[in-house]
TORGU-854892 format. One record per residue (C-alpha): x, y, z; residue in one letter. Coordinates in pm, whole numbers, padded with zeros to 5 digits, always signed. Each point is the difference from the previous one (the first is absolute). Layout:
XYZA
...
***
This chain:
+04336+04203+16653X
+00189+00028+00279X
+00251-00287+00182X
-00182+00053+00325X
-00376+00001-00151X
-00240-00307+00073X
-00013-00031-00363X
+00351-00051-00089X
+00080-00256+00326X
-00304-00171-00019X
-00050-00037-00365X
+00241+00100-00234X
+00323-00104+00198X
-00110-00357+00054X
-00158-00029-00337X
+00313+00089-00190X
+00190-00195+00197X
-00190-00297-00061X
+00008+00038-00365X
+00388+00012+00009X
-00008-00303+00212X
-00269-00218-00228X
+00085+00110-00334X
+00317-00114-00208X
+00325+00135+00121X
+00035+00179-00381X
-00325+00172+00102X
+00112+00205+00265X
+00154+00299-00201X
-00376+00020-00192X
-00209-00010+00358X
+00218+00265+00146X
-00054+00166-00309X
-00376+00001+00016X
-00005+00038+00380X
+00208+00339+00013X
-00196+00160-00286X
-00342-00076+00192X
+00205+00115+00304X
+00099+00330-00134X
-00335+00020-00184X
-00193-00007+00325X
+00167+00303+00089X
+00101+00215-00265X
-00328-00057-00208X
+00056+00189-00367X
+00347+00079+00074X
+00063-00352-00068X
+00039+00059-00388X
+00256+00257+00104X
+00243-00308+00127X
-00109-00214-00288X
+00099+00293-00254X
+00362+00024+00182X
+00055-00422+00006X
-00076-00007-00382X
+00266+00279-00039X
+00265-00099+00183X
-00103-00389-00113X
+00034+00030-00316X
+00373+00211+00023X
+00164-00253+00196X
+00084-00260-00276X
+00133+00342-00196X
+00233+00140+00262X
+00190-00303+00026X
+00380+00041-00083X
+00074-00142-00328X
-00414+00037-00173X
+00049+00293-00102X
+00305+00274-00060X
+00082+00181+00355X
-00072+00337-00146X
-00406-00144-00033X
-00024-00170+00303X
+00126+00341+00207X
-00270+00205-00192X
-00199-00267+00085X
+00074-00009+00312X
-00070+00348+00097X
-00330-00001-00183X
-00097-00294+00220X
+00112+00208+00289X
-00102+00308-00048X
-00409-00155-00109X
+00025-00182+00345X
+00108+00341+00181X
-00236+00203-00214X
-00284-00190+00170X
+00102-00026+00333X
+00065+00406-00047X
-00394+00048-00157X
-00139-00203+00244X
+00178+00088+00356X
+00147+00336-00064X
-00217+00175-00252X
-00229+00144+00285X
+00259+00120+00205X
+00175+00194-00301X
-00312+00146-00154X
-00102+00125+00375X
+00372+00153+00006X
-00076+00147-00329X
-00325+00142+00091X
+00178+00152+00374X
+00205+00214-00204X
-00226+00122-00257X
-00279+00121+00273X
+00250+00236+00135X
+00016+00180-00362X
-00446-00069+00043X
+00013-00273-00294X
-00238-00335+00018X
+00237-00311-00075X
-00239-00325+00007X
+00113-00272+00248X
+00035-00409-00103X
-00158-00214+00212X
+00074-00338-00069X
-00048-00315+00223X
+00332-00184+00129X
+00023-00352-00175X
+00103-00197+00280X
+00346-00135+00044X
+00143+00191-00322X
+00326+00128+00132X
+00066-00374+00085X
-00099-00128-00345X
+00162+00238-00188X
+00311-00049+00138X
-00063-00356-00038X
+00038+00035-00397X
+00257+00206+00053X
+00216-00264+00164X
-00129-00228-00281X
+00107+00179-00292X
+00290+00098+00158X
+00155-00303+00129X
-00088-00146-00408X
+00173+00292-00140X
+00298-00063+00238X
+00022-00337-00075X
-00047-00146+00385X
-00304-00241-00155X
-00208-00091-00292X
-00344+00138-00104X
-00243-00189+00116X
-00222-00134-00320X
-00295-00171+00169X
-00268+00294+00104X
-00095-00199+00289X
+00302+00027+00171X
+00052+00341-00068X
-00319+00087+00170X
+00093-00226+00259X
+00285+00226+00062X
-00142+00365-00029X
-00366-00108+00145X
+00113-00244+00285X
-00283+00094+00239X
+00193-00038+00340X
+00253+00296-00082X
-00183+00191-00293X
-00179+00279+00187X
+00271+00098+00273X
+00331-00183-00041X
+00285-00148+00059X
+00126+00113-00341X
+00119-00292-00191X
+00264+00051-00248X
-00016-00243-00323X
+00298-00130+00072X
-00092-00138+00360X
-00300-00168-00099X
+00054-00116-00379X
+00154-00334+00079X
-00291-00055+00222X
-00258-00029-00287X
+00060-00191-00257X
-00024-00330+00236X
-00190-00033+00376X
+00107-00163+00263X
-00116-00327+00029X
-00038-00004+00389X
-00327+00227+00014X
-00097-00138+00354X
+00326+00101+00122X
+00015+00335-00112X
-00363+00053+00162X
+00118-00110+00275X
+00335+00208-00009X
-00211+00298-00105X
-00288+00003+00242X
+00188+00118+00322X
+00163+00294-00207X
-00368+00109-00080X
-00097-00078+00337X
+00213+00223+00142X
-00050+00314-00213X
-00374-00044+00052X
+00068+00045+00352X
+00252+00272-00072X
-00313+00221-00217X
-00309-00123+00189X
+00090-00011+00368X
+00265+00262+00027X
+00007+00256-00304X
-00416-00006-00040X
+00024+00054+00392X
+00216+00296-00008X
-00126+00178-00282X
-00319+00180+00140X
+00252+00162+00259X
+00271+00112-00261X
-00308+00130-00193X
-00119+00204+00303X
+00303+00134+00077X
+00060+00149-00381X
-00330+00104-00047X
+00010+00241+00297X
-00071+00383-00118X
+00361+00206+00034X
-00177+00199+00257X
-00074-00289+00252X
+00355-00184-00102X
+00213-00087+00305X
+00346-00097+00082X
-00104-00346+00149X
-00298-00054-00323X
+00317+00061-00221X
+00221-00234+00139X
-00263-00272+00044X
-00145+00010-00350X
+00425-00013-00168X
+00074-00280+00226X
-00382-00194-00065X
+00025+00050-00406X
+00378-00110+00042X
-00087-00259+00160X
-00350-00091-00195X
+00172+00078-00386X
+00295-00262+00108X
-00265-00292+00144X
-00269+00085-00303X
+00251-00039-00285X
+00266-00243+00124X
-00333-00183+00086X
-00125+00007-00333X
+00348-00080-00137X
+00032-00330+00183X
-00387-00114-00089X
+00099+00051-00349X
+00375-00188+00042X
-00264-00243+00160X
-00255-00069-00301X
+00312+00029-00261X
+00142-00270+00175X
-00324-00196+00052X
-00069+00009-00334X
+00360-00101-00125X
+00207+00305+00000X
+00323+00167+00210X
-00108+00355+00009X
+00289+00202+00122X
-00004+00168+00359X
-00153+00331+00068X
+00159+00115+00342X
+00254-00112+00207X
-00066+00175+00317X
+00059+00365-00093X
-00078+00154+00315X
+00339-00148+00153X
+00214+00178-00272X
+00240+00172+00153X
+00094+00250-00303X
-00257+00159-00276X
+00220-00208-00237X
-00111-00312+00192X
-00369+00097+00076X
-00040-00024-00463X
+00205-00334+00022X
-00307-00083+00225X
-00313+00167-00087X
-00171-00023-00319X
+00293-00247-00134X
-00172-00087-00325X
-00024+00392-00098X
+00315+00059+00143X
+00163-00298-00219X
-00227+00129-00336X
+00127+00316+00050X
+00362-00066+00023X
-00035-00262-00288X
-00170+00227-00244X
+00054+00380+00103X
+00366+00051+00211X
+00221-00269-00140X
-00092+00129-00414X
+00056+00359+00144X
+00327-00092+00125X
-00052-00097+00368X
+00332+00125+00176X
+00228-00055-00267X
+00021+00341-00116X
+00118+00159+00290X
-00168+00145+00323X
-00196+00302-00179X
-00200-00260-00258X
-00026-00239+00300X
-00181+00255+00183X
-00185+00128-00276X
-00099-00340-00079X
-00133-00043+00339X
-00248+00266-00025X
-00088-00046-00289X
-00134-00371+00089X
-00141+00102+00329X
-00190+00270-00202X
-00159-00294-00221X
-00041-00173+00357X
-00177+00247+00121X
-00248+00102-00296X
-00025-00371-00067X
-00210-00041+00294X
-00251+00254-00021X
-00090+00299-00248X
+00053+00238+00338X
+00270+00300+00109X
+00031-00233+00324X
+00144-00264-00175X
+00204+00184-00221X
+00138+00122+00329X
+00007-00287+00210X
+00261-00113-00277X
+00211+00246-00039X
+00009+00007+00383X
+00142-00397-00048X
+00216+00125-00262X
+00152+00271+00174X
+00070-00241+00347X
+00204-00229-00258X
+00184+00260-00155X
+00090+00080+00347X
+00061-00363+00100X
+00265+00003-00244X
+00164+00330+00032X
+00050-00026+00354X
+00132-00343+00024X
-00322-00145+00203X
-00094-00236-00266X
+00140-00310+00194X
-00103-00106+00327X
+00223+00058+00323X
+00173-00234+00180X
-00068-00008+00305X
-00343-00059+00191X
-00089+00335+00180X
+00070+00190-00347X
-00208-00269-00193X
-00327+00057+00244X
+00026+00347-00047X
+00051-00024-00370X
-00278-00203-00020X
-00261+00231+00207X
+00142+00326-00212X
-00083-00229-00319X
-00335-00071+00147X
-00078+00383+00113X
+00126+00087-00397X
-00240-00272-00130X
-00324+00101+00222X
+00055+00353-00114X
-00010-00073-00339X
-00322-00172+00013X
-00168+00298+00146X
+00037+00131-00374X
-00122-00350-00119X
-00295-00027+00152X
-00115+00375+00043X
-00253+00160-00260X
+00172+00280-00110X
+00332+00179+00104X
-00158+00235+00229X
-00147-00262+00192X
+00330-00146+00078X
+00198+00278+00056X
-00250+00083+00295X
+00029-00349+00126X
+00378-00012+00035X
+00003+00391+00103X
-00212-00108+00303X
+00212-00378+00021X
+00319+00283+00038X
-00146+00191+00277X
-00152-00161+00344X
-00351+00158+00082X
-00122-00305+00242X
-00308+00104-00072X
-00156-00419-00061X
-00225-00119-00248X
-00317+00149-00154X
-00314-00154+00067X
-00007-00158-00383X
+00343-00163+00078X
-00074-00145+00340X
-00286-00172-00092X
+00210-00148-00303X
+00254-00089+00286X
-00213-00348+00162X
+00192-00217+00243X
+00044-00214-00249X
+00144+00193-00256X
+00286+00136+00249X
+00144-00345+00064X
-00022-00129-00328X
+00183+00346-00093X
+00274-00113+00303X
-00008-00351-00163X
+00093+00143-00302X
+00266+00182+00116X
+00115-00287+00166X
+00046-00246-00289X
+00164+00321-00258X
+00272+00060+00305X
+00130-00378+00036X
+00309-00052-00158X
+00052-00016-00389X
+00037-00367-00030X
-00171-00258-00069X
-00260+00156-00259X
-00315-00133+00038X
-00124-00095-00315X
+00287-00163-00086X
+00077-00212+00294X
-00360-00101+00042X
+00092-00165-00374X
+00284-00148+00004X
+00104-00078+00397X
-00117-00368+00164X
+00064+00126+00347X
-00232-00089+00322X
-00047+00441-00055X
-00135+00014-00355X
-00142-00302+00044X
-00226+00147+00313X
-00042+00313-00194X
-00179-00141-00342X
-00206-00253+00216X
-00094+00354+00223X
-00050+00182-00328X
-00225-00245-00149X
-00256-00052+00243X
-00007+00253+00263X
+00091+00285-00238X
-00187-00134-00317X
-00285-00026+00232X
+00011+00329+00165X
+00032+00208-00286X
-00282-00211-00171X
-00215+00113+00258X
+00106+00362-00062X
-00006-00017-00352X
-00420-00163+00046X
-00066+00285+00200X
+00105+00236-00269X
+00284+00165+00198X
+00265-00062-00335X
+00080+00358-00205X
+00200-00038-00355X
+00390-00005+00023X
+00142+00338-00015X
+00242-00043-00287X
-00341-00077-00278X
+00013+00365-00001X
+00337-00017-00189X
***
């Protein structure tokens, strides 16, 4: 079930949030519960039992992890037990395929038959997984208390607004948040309804827009590949991954505040960063966070010297890159990231310049880096993007293929200009944000825009069946 189905806006959505609203403020944490389960359910059919299996794990070692229950030798074997059953499964289920298909590669050049795995992608289990990760974690560490009531532990891992694609909450953000609601539900519906507003309009009338022309452009055989095809499909899927998943990052911000929680931000408009360094203090901040939390600080960060910092780099942007898909392209795309911060830091250009000129430039280089990277992202298979940014390198002029300019409507081009548009303005304010927390004539003409004109528009699209699913349920 996706945010931007008829089902989920004109059914679920307004149901759940009625039951919040009607039943017993002590009830909340049990129909959240219920709702996210049916939510995830709806999707991920059989699979379901797989989460189930991990919450009664990772449940039922909280209360033991806790400093002081048990002697600290236990609760670290415990600990990486718990750890290494939640990374066993996410390794099964995501990357067995791709190893067993590696496996078989090599053993057909000798002429031996390795069998393949095939196994369907539970939905939103890299985002679960490291879910109880944070959980156990943050007990072991002592940053909070297990949580003893099941119903707020599903609460936590299940929530249904950022379960299948993000943000990443950490235990320790959210774990004061759920013993006790709010007792202003009205106002947090009306706080929250803007923020989902606007990353419906985000997904539906900008991303869903763009994506039939980024898909054209990719899809185009390496023999009828062009310079300008190249360069139009990096700079529509830049443009169409930011809008999809910042998007679906503020509709879920949205519901988690509707329905009584502060999830934290996603983005912070990444396309202005004017260093590498910057872009992951912008993009993907919930991963980014997790990942310093839980991965480079316990390996040392860059205390150790400038060797283990560097080595600790790539060895997260490695994770970063396999995290997001069992693929060779990803694995690249983040060593790619890796290697620009290494860089970054060796070199000094870490920190943003001074003056103006220098900061414009700094910022398009950081943009060019970005867009080039997402070549590898979003192509099928290595080969496929080394012949796009071969061709993006050399100037042919030799226009679009027939596939591509069909793709390419009037309307597409100057939502693809309006796009460009809004990622160029300047870094501050951030959107989400400021549409929040600011009581200015602005934001105040903004959410009032967002909440008819763009509810309604994207309503329309959405009836017409126009809506694809968010790219990042893949991951």
């Amino acid at each position: 079930m996706s945010f931007t189905s008829p089902l989920f806006l004109w059914f679920f959505m307004p149901a759940v949030l009625a039951a919040v609203l009607v039943a017993p403020r002590s009830w909340r944490n049990g129909v959240v519960a219920v709702a996210s389960l049916v939510f995830y359910a709806s999707g991920a059919g059989a699979t379901t039992f797989l989460l189930l299996a991990c919450m009664v794990l990772n449940y039922f070692a909280g209360p033991r992890l806790e400093p002081g229950r048990t002697p600290d030798q236990q609760r670290r074997k415990l600990l990486v037990g718990v750890i290494a059953a939640d990374l066993s499964v996410l390794a099964i289920w995501k990357y067995a395929g791709f190893a067993t298909q590696q496996f078989a590669n090599i053993a057909s050049v000798v002429g031996a038959d390795l069998p393949v795995v095939h196994l369907a992608l539970p939905i939103g289990i890299s985002f679960y997984t490291f879910h109880h990760i944070s959980y156990v974690v943050d007990i072991y560490r002592g940053e909070r208390h297990a949580l003893r009531d099941p119903v707020s532990f599903v609460t936590y891992i299940a929530m249904f607004p950022q379960l299948v694609a993000g943000p990443i909450v950490r235990y320790h953000e959210i774990a004061d948040q759920l013993p006790q609601p709010r007792q202003n539900r009205l106002d947090d519906i009306a706080a929250g309804f803007p923020r989902f507003a606007l990353g419906m309009c985000k997904k539906v009338i900008i991303a869903d827009s763009l994506a039939p022309l980024a898909d054209a452009c990719f899809a185009t055989p390496s023999d009828q590949m062009t310079w300008s095809i190249a360069w139009l499909g990096a700079i529509t899927y830049t443009l169409q991954l930011y809008f999809d998943f910042s998007g679906y990052s503020d509709m879920a911000i949205g519901l988690g505040r509707m329905l009584g929680f502060r999830l934290p931000e996603n983005f912070a408009r990444p396309y202005s960063s004017v260093t590498i360094t910057e872009f992951w203090r912008r993009w993907h901040m919930s991963l980014s966070r997790w990942f310093r939390d839980y991965v480079y600080i316990p390996l040392g960060g860059n205390r150790r010297g400038v060797r283990m910092t560097y080595r600790n780099l790539g060895i997260v942007f490695v994770l970063t890159g396999f995290w997001h898909g069992a693929n060779w392209t990803f694995l690249v795309w983040g060593l790619y990231h890796g290697a620009l911060l290494v860089l970054e830091r060796r070199f000094g250009w870490d920190t943003a310049p001074a003056d103006r000129r220098r900061m414009i430039i700094r910022r398009a280089a950081t943009m060019l880096l970005v867009l080039v990277g997402w070549v590898f992202f979003r192509a099928p298979d290595l080969g496929r993007a080394f012949t796009m940014l071969g061709h993006m390198l050399l100037p042919d002029f030799s226009g679009l293929s027939d596939a591509v300019a069909v793709a390419a409507t009037h309307q597409r081009i100057v939502l693809l200009l309006l796009a460009t548009l809004i990622v160029v303005l300047p870094a501050e304010p951030v959107t989400g944000p400021f549409l929040e927390a600011s009581r200015t004539r602005v934001a105040n003409t903004l959410r009032i825009t967002l909440m008819t004109a763009g509810v309604a528009y994207s309503a329309i699209l959405v009836a017409a069946g126009t809506f694809s699913p968010f790219l990042y349920y893949q991951f």
